[in-house]
N, C-alpha and C positions, 0 to 999 in steps of 0.2 A: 385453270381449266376445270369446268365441273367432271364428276361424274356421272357417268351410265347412272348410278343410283337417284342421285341429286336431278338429275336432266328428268327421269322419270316422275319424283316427286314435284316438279314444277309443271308437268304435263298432268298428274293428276289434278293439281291447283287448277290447275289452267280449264280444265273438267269437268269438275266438280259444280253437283253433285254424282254428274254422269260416270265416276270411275269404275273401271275394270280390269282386267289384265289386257284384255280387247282393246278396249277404246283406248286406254293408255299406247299400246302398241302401235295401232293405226297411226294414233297425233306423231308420233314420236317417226312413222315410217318405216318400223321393223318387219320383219315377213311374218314373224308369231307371236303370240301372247307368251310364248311359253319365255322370251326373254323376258320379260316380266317378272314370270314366277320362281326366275333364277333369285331373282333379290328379293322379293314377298312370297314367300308359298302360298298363299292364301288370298283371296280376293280382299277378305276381312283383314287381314294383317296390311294389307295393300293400303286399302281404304282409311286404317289408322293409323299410319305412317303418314297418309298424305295431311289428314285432317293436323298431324302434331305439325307438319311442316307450315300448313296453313299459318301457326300460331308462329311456330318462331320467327316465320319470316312477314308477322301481323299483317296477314292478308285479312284485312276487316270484309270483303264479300263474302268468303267462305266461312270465318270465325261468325259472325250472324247467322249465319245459317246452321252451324257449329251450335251456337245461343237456344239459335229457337229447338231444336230436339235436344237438349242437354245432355250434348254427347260429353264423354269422360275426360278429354282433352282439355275442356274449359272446365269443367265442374270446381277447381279452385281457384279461377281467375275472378281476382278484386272488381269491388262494380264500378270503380272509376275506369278499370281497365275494358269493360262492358260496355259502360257509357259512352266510353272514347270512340269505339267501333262501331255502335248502334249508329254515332252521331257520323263519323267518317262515309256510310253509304245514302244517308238522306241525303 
């Protein structure tokens, strides 16, 4: 069974790049954002929680888009690992 934490970062995936404590909450069906902020204080700690999760669970829509503003997440991923993902959304 996941958790509240995990259920959230796949709702951000799932979002992205639209993430917020808001719109997280909405997808998810809770009354507040502030459940949200129980587990990211921050919209920016939020946003780069979901972005790492992005990669671990190699969501190639998000990590491209991850690519094209070279966010911190990717910045040491290999270019075969790059190529892999550029190639996976054509």
């Amino acid at each position: 069974m996941k958790s509240t934490r995990d259920k959230i970062l796949d709702a951000g995936v799932a979002l992205w790049p639209h993430v917020s404590p808001s719109s997280v909450a909405r997808a998810m069906g809770l009354n507040s954002h502030v459940n949200v902020l129980y587990y990211f204080k921050t919209t920016q700690a939020l946003k780069d929680a979901v972005a790492q999760h992005a990669v671990d669970t190699e969501n190639s829509k998000v990590i491209v888009q991850l690519l094209a503003v070279d966010h911190k997440v990717v910045k040491n991923m290999r270019l075969t690992d790059r190529a892999r993902h550029l190639k996976a959304v054509q």
